[in-house]
mmCIF file of the C-alpha atoms, coordinates in Angstrom:
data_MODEL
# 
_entry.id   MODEL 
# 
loop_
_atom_site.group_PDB 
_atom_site.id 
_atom_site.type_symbol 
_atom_site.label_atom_id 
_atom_site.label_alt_id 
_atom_site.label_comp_id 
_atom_site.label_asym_id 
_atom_site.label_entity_id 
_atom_site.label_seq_id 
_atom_site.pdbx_PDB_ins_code 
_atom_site.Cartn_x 
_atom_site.Cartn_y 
_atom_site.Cartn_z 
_atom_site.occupancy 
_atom_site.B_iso_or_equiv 
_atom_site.pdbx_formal_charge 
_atom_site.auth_seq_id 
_atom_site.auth_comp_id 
_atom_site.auth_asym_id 
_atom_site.auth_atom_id 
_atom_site.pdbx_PDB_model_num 
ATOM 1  C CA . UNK A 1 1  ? 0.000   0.000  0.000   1.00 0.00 ? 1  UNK A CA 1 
ATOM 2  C CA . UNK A 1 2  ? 2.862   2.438  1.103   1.00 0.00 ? 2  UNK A CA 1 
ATOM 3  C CA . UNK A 1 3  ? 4.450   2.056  -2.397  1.00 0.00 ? 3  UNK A CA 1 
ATOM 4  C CA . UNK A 1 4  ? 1.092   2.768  -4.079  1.00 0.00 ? 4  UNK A CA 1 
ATOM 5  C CA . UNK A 1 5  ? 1.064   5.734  -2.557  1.00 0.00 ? 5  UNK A CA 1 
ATOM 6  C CA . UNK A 1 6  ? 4.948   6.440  -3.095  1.00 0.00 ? 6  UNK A CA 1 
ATOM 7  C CA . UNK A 1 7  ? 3.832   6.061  -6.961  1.00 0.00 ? 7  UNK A CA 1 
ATOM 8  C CA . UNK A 1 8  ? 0.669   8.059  -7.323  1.00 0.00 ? 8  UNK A CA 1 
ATOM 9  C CA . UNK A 1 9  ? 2.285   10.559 -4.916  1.00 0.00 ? 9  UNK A CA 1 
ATOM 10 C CA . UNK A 1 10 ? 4.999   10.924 -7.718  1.00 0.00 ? 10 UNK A CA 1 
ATOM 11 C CA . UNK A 1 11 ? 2.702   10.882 -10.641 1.00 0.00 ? 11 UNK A CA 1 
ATOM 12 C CA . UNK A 1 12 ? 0.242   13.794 -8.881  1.00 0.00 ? 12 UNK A CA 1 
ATOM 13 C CA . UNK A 1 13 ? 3.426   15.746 -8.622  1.00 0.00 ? 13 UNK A CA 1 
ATOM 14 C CA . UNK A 1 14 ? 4.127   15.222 -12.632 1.00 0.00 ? 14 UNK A CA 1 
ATOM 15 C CA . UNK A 1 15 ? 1.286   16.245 -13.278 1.00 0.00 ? 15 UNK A CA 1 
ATOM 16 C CA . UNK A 1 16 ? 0.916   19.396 -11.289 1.00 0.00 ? 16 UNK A CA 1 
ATOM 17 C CA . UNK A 1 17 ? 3.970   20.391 -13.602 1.00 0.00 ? 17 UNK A CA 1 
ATOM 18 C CA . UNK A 1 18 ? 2.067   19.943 -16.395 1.00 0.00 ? 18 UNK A CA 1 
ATOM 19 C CA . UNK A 1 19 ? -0.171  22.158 -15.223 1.00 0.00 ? 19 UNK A CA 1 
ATOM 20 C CA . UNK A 1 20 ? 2.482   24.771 -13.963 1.00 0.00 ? 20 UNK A CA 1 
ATOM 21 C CA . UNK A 1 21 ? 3.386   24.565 -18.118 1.00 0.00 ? 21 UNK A CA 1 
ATOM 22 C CA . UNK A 1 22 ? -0.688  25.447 -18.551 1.00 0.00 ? 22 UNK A CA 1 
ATOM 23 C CA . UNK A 1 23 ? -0.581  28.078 -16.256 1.00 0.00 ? 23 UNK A CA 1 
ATOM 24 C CA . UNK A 1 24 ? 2.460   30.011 -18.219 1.00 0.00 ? 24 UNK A CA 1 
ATOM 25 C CA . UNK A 1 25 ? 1.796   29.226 -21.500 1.00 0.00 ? 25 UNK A CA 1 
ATOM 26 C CA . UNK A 1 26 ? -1.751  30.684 -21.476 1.00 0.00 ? 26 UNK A CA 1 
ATOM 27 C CA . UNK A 1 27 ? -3.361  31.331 -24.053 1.00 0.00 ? 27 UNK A CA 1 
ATOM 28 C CA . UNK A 1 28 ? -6.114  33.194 -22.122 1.00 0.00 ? 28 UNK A CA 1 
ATOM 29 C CA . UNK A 1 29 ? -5.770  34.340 -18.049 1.00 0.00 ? 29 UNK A CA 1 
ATOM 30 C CA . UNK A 1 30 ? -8.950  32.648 -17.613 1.00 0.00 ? 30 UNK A CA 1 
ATOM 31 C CA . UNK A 1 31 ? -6.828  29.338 -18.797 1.00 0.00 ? 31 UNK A CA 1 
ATOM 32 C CA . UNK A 1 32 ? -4.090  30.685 -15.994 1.00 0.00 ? 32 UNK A CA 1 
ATOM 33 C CA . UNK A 1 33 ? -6.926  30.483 -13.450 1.00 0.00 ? 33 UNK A CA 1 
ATOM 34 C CA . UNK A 1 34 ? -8.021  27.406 -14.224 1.00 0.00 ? 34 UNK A CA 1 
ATOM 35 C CA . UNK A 1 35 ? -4.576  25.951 -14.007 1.00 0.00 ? 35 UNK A CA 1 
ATOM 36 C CA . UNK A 1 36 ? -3.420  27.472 -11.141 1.00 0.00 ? 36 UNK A CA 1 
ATOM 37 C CA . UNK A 1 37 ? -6.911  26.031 -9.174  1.00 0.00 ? 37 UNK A CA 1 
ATOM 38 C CA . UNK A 1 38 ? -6.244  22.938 -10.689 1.00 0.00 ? 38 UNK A CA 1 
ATOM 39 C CA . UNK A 1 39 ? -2.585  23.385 -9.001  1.00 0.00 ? 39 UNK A CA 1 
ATOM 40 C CA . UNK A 1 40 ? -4.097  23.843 -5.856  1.00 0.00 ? 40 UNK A CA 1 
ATOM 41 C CA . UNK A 1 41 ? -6.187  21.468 -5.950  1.00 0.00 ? 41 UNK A CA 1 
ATOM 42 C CA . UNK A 1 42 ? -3.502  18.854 -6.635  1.00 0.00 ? 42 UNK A CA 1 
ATOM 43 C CA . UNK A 1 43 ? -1.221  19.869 -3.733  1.00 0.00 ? 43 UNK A CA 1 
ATOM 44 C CA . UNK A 1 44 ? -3.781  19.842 -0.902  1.00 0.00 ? 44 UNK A CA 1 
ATOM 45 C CA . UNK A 1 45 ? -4.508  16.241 -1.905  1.00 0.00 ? 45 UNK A CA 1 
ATOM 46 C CA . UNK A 1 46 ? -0.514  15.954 -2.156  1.00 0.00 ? 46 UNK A CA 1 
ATOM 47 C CA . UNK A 1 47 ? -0.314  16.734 1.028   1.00 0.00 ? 47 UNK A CA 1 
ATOM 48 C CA . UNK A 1 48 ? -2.899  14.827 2.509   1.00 0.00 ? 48 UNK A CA 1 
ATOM 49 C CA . UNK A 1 49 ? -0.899  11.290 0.530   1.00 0.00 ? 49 UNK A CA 1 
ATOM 50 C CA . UNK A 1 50 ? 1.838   12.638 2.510   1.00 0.00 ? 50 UNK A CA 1 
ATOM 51 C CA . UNK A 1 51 ? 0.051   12.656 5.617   1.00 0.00 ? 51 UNK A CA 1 
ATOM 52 C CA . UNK A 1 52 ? -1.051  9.830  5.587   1.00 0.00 ? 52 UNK A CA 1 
ATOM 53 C CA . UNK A 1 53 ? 1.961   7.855  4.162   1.00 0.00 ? 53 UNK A CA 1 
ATOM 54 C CA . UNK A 1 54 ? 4.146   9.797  7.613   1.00 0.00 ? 54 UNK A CA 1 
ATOM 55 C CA . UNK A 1 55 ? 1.015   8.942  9.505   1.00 0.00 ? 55 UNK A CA 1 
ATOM 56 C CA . UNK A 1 56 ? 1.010   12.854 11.045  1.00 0.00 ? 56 UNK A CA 1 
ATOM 57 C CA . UNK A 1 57 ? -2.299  14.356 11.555  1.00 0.00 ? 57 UNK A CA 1 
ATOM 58 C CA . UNK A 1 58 ? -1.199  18.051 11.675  1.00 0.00 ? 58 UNK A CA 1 
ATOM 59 C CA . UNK A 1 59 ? -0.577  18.090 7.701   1.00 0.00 ? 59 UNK A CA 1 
ATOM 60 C CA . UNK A 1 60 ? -4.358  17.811 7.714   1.00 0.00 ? 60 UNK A CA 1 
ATOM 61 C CA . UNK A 1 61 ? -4.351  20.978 9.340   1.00 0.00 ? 61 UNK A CA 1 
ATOM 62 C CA . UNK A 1 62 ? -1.663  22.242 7.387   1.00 0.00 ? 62 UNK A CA 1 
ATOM 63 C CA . UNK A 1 63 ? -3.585  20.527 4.231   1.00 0.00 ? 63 UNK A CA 1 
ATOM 64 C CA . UNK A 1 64 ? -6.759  22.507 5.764   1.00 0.00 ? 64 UNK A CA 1 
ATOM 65 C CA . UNK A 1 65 ? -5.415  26.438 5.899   1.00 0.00 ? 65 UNK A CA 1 
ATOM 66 C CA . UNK A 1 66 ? -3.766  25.944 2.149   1.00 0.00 ? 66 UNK A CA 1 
ATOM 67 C CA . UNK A 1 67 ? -7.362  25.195 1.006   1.00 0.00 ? 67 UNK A CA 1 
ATOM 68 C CA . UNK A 1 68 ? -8.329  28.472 2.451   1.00 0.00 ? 68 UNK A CA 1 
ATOM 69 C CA . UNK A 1 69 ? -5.573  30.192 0.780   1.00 0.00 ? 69 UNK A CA 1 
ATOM 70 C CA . UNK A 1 70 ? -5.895  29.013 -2.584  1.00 0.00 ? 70 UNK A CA 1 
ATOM 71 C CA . UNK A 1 71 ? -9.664  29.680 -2.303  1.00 0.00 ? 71 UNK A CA 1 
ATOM 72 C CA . UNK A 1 72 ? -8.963  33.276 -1.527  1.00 0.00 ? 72 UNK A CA 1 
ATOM 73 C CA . UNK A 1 73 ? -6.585  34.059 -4.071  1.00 0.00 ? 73 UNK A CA 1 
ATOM 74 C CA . UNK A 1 74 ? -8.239  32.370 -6.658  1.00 0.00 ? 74 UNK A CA 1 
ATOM 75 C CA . UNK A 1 75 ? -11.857 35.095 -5.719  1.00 0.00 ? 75 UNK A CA 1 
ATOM 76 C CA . UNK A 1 76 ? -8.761  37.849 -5.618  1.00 0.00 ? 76 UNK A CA 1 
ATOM 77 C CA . UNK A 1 77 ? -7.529  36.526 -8.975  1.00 0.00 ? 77 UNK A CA 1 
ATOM 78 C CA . UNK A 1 78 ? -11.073 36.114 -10.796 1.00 0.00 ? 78 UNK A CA 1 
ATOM 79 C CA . UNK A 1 79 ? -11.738 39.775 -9.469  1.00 0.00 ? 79 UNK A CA 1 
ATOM 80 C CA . UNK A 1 80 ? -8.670  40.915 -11.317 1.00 0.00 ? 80 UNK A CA 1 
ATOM 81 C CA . UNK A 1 81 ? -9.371  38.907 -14.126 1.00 0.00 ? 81 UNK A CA 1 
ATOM 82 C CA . UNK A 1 82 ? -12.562 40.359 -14.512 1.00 0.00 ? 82 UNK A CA 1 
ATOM 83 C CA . UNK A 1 83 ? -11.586 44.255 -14.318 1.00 0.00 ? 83 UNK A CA 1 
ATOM 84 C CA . UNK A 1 84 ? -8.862  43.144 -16.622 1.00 0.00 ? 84 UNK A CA 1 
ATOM 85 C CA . UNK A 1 85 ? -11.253 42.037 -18.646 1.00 0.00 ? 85 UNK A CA 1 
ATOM 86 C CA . UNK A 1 86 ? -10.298 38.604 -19.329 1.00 0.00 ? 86 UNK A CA 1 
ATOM 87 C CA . UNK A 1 87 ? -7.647  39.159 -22.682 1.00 0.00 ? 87 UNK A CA 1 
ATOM 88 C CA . UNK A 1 88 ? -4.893  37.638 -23.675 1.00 0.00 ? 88 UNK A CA 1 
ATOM 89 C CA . UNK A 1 89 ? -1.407  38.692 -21.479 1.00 0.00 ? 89 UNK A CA 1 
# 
């Protein structure tokens, strides 16, 4: 189980570069938004594999705030976005 984890652990971290790629390339800054949520989204359940492969409970905590964070920034972002009006950077 432990080296299942180890594995997907590993692939969810490939892939959040992939979407680090999406979120520079573009083409639109509603793409960029997308990505970086999708980013977010990806570490928080990073950190819970983590968690739970250490077996510490205070990443969920840890695992807990970040969610708050990215959920913030991405309102603060989409605000921006939409005063910006959205084009191409």
């Amino acid at each position: 189980m432990n080296k299942l984890l180890i594995f997907s652990s590993l692939f969810l971290s490939l892939t959040i570069f992939m979407c680090i790629f999406r979120a520079i390339k573009g083409p639109t800054a509603t793409d960029r938004l997308i990505a970086i949520n999708v980013i977010g989204t990806k570490t928080i359940i990073l950190i819970l594999m983590v968690s739970f492969i250490l077996k510490e409970t205070y990443f969920v905590d840890v695992a807990l705030v970040y969610a708050l964070i990215s959920f913030i920034a991405s309102i603060v972002i989409s605000k921006f976005i939409r005063r910006w009006g959205g084009k191409k950077a």
